[in-house]
C-alpha positions in Angstrom: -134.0 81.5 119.8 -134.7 78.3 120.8 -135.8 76.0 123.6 -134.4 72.7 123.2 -136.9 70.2 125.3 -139.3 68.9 122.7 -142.5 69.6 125.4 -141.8 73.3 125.7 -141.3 73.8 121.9 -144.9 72.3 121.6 -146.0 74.6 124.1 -144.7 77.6 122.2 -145.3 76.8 118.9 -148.9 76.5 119.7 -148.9 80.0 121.7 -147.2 81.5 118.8 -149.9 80.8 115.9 -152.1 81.7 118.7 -150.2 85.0 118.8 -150.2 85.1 122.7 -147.8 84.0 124.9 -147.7 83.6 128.8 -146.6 86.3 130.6 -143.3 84.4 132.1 -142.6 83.3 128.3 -142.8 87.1 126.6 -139.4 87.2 125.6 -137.3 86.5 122.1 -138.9 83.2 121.7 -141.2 83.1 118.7 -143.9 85.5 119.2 -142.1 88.0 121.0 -140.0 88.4 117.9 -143.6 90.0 116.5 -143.5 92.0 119.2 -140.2 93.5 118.9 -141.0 94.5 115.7 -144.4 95.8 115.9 -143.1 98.0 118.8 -140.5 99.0 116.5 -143.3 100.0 113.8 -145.1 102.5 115.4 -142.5 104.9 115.0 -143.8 104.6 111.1 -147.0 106.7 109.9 -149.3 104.5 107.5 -148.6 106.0 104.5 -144.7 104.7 105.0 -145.7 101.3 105.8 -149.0 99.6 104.9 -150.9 97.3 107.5 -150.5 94.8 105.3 -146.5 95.4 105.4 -146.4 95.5 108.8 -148.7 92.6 109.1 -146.2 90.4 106.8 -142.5 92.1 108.7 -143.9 91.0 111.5 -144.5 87.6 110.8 -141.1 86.7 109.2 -139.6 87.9 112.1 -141.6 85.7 114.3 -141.2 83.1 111.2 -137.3 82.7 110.8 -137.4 80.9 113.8 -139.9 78.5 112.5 -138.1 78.2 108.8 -134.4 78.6 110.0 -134.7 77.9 114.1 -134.0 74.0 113.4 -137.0 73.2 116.1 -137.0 69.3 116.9 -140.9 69.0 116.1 -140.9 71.2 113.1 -137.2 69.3 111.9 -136.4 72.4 109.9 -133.3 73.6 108.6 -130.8 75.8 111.4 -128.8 78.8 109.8 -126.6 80.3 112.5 -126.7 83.6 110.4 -130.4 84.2 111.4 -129.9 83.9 115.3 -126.4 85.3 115.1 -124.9 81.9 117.0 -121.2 80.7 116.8 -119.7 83.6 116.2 -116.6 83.7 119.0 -114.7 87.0 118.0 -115.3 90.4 116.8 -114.7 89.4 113.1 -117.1 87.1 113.5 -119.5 89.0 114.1 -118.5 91.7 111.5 -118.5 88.9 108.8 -122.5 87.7 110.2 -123.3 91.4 109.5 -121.8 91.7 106.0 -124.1 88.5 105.2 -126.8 89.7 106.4 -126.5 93.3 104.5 -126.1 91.1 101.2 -130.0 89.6 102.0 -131.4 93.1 103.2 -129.7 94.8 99.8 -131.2 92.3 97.9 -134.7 92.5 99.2 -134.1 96.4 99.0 -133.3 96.0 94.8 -136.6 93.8 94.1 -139.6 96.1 92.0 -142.2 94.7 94.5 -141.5 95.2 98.7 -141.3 91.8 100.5 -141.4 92.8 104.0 -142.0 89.0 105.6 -138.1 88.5 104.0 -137.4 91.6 105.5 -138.7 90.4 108.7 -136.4 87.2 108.6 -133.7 90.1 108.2 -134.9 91.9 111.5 -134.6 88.3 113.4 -131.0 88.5 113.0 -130.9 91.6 114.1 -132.6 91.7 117.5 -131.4 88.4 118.0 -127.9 89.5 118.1 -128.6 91.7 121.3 -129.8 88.7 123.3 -127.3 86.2 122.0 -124.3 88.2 122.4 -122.2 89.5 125.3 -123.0 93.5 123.6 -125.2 94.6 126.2 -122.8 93.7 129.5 -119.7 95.2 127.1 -121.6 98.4 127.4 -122.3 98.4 130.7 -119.0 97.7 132.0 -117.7 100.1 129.4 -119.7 102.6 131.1 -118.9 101.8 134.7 -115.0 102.2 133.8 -116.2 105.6 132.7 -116.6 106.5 135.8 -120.6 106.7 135.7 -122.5 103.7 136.7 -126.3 105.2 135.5 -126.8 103.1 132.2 -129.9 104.7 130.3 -130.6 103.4 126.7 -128.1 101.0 125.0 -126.9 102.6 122.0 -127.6 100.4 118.8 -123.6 98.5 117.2 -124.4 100.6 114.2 -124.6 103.9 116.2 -121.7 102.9 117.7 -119.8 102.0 114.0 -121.0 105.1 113.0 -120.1 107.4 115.9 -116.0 106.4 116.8 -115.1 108.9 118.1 -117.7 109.1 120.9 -117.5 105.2 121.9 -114.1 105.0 121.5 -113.7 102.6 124.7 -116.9 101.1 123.9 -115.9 100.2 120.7 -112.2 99.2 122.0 -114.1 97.2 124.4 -116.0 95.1 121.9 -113.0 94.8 119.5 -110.9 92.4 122.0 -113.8 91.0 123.8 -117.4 90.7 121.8 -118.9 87.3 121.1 -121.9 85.2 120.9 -122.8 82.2 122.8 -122.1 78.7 121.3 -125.6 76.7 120.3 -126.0 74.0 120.1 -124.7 74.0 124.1 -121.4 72.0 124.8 -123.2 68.9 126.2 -126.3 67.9 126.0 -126.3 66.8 129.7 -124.1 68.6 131.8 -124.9 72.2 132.6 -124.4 74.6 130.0 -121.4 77.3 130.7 -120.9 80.9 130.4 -119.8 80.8 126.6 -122.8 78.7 125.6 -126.2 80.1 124.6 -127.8 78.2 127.5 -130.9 76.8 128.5 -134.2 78.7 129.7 -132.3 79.2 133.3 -129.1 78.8 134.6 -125.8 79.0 132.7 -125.6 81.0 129.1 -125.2 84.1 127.1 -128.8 84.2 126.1 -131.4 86.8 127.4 -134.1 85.5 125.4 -136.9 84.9 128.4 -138.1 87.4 131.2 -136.2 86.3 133.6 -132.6 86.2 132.1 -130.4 88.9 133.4 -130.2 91.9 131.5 -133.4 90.7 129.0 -135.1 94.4 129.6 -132.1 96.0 128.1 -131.9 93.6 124.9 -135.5 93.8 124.2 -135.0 97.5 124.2 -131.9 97.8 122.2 -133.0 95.2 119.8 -136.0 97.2 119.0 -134.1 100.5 118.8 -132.1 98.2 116.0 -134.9 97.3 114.2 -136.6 100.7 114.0 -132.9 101.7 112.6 -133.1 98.8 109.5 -137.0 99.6 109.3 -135.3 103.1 108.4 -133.6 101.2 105.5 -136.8 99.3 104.0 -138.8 103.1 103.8 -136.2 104.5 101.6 -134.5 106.9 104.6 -132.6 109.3 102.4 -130.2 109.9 105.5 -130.5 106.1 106.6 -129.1 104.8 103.1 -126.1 106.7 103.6 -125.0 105.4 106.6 -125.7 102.3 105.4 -123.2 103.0 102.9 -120.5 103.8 105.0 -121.2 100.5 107.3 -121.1 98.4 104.2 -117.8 100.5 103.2 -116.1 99.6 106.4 -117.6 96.3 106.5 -119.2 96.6 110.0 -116.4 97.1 111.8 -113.8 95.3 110.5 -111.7 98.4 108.6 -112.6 100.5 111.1 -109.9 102.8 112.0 -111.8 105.5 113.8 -112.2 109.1 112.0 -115.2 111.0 111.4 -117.6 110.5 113.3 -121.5 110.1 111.5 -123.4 110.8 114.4 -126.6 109.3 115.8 -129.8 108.7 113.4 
């Protein structure tokens, strides 16, 4: 995620090699990528995942935006894939999965674990959950059920894996999911409801504190990573759903059926 006045990017860059952060600025902007993911860590003994392993996911997490962000003073590369931009439809977002599961099986095959790559993967992840419209879906989808008390946010792959139970969730997300545009329509006129947006105002994005619905993104996106994390130990039950979301390519052949349940 990215801030795009050059004075603020200064600002942040420094507080993220400091690893802290203001309190009004712990959101999904550099270090609170390493956040998202050490809270998703503890749910993993030691002798799963080494310090050192955690040390290193961490860091590419908070590192993909440094390498792959496209941030004006660094002047690095952007790759939408990592930050799960542009991607206007539901098959869009299927086909930015399906890339992203060809990097995480690759960094799976290698002899030797190479969790700061795995922590780039993670980035796309969480980042999905505050650059898309997935968390609202679910709300609304719940307040058409009749029951307005939204607790958790369940992750998309519990959701691909369990039709049967979000059937209108999933209906839901089919005709209307999408992620916000960035770079914003204009550089100069307010940014609209389809664009990423800017810290305040306008935009799909719930990357700071005080974006609407950021508590429930930070959440979910950390329920996510926990799930992939699931993936990198060698999860014996974890691999095979993977299987089946890579069968129906995350969504996209989905026709309902069995459900998999929750993991």
């Amino acid at each position: 995620m990215r801030f795009q006045t050059s004075l603020l990017l200064m600002m942040l860059c420094v507080l993220a090699f400091c690893d802290r952060a203001l309190p009004s600025l712990d959101a999904f902007v550099l270090s609170v990528h390493r956040a998202i993911t050490t809270d998703a860590l503890v749910q993993f003994p030691a002798s799963a995942v080494s310090q050192w392993e955690r040390d290193q996911m961490a860091r590419g997490a908070n590192d993909a935006d440094l390498v792959e962000g496209g941030l004006p003073i660094i002047d690095g590369p952007y790759e939408s894939r990592f930050h799960f931009d542009n991607d206007f439809d539901f098959s869009a977002v299927t086909a930015n999965f399906l890339e992203l599961s060809r990097l995480i099986d690759a960094n799976l095959a290698k002899p030797n674990r190479d969790p700061w790559e795995f922590g780039k993967a993670l980035h796309a992840v969480e980042d999905f959950y505050s650059h898309s419209n997935y968390v609202p879906l679910y709300r609304e989808s719940v307040a058409k059920s009749g029951n307005h008390l939204v607790g958790s946010i369940p992750t998309f792959e519990e959701v691909l894996l369990d039709p049967t139970k979000y059937s209108d969730f999933l209906a839901l997300l089919r005709s209307d999911l999408h992620t916000g545009r960035y770079p914003n329509h204009s550089k100069f006129l307010p940014a609209n409801d389809t664009d990423h947006g800017r810290p305040i105002g306008p935009g799909m994005h719930k990357d700071t504190l005080q974006r609407t619905l950021f508590a429930d993104a930070r959440e979910t996106a950390i329920h996510a990573a926990a799930w992939y994390i699931r993936l990198y130990v060698r999860d014996k039950q974890s691999q095979l759903y993977w299987t089946r979301l890579k069968a129906m390519k995350f969504g996209a052949t989905l026709q309902g059926g069995t459900s998999l349940g929750r993991h």
